[in-house]
Phi, psi and omega in degrees: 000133166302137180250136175238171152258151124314123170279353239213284195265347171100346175210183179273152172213157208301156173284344187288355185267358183277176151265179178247145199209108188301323207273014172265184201263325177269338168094040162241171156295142177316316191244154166263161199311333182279284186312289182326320165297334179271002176271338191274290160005297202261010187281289178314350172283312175288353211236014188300333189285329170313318188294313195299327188280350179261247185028266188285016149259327172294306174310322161297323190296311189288312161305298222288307178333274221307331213271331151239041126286324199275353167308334196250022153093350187283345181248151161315000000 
């Protein structure tokens, strides 16, 4: 099995522990997957008001979408 390094942790790991990122030359991720979360983790611990305001804009977007499908007969 291929092995990469994680930059993040400092070693190698099976390829099977990255995600996949078609625009890389190998189609793996830069970080492996255990690293990447914790980075997305503390980003967000530092980031709440951020996260809650993308939250409540995805929630708006999505209703006014439903509200004109279903004007447009596509929704229940």
């Amino acid at each position: 099995m291929p092995l990469k390094w994680c930059p993040g942790h400092q070693k190698f790991h099976s390829a099977s522990e990255f995600g996949s990122n078609s625009n890389a030359p190998d189609g793996l991720a830069t970080y492996c997957k255990v690293y990447a979360n914790e980075i997305q983790r503390e980003w967000r611990a530092k980031n709440s008001g951020k996260v809650q305001a993308i939250r409540r804009e995805y929630i708006a977007r999505v209703k006014r979408r439903n509200i004109l499908l279903r004007a447009k007969g596509k929704l229940p």
